[in-house]
C-alpha positions in Angstrom: 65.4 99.8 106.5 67.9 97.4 107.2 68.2 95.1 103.7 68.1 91.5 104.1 71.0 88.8 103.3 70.1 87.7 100.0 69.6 83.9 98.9 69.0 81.3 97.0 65.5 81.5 97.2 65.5 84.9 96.6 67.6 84.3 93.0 65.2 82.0 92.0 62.3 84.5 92.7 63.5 87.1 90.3 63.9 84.8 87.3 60.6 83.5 88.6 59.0 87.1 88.2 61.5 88.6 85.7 63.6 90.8 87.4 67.0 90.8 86.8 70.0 90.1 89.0 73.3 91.7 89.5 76.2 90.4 90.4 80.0 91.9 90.7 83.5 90.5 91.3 85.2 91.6 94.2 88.4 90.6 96.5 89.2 92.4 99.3 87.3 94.3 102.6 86.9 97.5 100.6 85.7 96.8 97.9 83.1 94.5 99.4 81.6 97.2 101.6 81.1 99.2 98.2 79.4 96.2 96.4 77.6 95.6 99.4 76.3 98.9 100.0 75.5 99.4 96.3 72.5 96.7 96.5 74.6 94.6 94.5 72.5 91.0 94.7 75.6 88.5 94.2 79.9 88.8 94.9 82.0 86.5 92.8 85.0 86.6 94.6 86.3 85.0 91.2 90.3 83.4 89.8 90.1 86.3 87.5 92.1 87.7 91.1 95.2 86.2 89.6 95.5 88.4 86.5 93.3 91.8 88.1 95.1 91.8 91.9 98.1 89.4 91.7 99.1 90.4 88.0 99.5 87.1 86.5 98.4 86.6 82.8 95.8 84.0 82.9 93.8 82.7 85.8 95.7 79.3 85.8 98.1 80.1 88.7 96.1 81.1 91.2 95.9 78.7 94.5 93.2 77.5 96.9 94.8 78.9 99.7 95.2 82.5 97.5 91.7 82.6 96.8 90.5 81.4 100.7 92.7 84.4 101.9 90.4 86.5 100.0 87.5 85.6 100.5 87.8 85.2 103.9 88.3 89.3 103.1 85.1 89.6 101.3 83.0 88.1 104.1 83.9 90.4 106.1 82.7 93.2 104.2 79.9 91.7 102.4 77.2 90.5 105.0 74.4 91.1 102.4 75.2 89.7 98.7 75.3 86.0 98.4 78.6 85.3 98.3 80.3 83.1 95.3 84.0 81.6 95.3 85.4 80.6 92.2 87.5 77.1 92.8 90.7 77.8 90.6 92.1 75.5 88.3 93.1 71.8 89.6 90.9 72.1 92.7 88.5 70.1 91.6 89.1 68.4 87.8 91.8 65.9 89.9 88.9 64.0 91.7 85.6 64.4 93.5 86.9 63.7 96.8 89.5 66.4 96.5 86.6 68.7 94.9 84.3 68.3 97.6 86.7 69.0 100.0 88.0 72.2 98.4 84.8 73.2 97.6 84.3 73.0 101.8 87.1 74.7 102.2 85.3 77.7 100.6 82.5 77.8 103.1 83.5 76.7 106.1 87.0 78.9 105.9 86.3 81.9 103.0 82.9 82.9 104.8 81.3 81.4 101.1 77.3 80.9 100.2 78.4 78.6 97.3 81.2 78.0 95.1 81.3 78.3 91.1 83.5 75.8 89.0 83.6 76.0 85.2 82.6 73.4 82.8 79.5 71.5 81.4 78.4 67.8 81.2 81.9 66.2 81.7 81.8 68.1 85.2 78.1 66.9 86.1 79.2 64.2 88.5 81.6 66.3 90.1 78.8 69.3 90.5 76.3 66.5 91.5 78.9 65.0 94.5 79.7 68.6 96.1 75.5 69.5 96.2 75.0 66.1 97.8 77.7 67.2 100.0 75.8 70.2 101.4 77.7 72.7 99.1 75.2 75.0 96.6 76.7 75.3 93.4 77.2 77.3 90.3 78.1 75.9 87.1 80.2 77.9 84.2 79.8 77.2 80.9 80.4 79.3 77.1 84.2 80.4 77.6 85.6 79.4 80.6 89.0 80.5 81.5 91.1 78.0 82.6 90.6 76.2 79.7 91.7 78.7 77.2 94.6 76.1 76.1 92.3 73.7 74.8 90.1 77.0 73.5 92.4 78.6 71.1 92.6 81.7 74.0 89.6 83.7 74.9 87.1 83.1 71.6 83.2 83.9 71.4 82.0 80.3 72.0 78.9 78.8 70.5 78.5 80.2 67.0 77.9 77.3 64.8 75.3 75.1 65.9 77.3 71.8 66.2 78.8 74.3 69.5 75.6 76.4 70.3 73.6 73.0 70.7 76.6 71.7 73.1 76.2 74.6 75.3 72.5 73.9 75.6 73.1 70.6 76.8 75.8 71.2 79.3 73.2 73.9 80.4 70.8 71.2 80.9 73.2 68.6 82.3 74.4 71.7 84.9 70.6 71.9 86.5 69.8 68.3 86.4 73.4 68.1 88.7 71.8 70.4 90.8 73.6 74.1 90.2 71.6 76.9 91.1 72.5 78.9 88.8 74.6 79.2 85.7 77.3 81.7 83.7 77.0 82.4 80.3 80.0 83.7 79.1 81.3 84.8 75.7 78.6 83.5 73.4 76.1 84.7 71.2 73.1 86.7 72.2 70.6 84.2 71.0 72.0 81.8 72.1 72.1 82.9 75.7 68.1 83.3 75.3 67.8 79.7 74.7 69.6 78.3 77.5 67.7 80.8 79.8 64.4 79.9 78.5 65.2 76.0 78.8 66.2 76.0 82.3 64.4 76.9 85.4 67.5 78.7 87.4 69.0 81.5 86.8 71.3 82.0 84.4 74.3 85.3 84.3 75.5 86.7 82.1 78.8 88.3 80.9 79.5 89.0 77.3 76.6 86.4 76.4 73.7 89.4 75.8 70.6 91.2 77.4 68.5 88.0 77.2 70.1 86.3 80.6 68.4 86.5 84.1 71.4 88.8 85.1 74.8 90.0 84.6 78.3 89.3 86.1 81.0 92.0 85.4 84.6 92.1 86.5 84.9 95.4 88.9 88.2 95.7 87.9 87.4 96.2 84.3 84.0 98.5 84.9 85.6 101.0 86.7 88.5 101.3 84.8 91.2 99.7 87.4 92.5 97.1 85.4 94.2 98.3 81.8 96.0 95.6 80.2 93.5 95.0 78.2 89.2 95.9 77.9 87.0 93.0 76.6 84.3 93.6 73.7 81.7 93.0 76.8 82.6 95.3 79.0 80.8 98.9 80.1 82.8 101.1 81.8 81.7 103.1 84.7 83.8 105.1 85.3 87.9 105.0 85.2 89.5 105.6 88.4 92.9 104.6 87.2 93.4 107.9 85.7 91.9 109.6 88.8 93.8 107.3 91.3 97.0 108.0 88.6 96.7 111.8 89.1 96.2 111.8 92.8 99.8 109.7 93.1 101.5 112.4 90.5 100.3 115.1 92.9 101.2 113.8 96.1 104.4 113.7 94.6 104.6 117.2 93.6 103.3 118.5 97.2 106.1 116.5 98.9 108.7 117.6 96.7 107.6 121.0 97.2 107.7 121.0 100.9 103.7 121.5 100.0 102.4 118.4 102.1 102.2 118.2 105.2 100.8 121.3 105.9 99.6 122.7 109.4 96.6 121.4 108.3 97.9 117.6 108.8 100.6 117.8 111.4 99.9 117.3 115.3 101.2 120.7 117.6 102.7 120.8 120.6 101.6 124.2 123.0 104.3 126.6 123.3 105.1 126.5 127.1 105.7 122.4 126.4 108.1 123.1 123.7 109.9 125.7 125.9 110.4 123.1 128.3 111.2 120.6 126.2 114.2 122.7 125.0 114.9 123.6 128.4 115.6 120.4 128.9 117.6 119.8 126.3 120.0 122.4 127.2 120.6 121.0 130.6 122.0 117.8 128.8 124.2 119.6 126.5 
């Protein structure tokens, strides 16, 4: 049975009845057709691109145009999953005009269902301008990455209560803008159970506990492609990096070996050809 494109109406149905959501990262055609196939409910084609695909160190340097070129990859993939780009940093803290105008950028070139920008209530107007542009929304909140210079770096937010009740309210301010839905990221279990018992759309988590209407996970990170480092948060699957690393090594030692190509994976030519192609030959020479 041929599964249906998932929306936003169906995200707000599972919190509704208490089933939980999943959502991955991904960033190129490939890997969308394997989150796709997987019954994976949401695709965050997310900045963390800059440090997992383009090898930056944060995900401060990545561009609009960067992150368009893949998701326009993702779409075509991904025809199921409701598809999420992340706008990177500056494309929408400079004004709303210019974030409204990025954020259409996302849809009407990347093949986008929404976009996701990070902040709380000091980004409520801009949230508010881009849904009463047309443009569904999902807000970012806990530790948010591109601002990890005013952060410290990446810290567990929201563990005194000064900082735990300031995520609740930028939680709240986030819905009354008009997101439909919200990450929770890095901060406390309990904590995540409060905002998502206190708002009525979903919230997703990653590194913010069990209690959240879903989880967000980077796919470089749970299969085991990215190794610079491994967050406390993360599960992982599996670790293809070590299976990808040893397929490399022994391609190597088949070529060197005159091992590969074998008959196996070369194309033939019948005899009587050849004979005629050296034929052929020898009248030149």
């Amino acid at each position: 049975m041929e599964r249906k494109k998932v929306t936003i109406l169906d995200l707000q149905a599972k919190k509704r009845k208490g089933e939980r959501i999943t959502m991955l990262t991904a960033y190129d055609y490939p890997t969308a057709l394997l989150v796709d196939r997987a019954g994976i409910d949401m695709i965050l084609v997310g900045d963390s691109l800059a440090m997992v695909v383009l090898g930056h160190e944060n995900t401060l340097a990545v561009t609009m145009d960067e992150m368009i070129h893949h998701c326009k990859a993702v779409s075509r993939g991904a025809k199921t999953p409701f598809l999420v780009g992340d706008m990177p940093f500056m494309s929408y803290q400079v004004s709303k005009t210019q974030a409204v105008a990025n954020a259409g950028r996302f849809l009407k070139e990347g093949g986008m269902d929404a976009v996701k920008l990070e902040g709380g209530q000091e980004m409520a107007e801009t949230i508010k301008a881009i849904v009463d542009a047309g443009i569904p929304v999902m807000g970012h909140i806990g530790l948010t990455p591109q601002s990890i210079s005013k952060l410290g770096g990446y810290r567990v937010q929201g563990r005194d209560i000064k900082a735990a009740l300031k995520l609740i309210d930028d939680a709240l301010a986030l819905e009354e803008a008009g997101c439909f839905s919200i990450i929770l990221e890095a901060i406390p279990d309990r904590v995540a159970k409060l905002i998502t018992e206190r708002v009525s759309i979903p919230t997703i988590g990653i590194g913010a506990g069990p209690h959240c209407d879903g989880q967000v996970l980077v796919i470089h990170d749970m299969v085991g492609l990215f190794d610079r480092f491994t967050p406390k948060f993360v599960k992982k699957y599996t670790n293809i990096n070590v299976e990808i690393l040893k397929a490399l090594q022994g391609f190597k030692e088949d070529v060197e070996k005159g091992i590969f190509p074998g008959p196996e994976h070369s194309y033939s030519i019948s005899d009587e050809a050849y004979e005629a192609l050296l034929a052929e030959l020898g009248k030149e020479e």
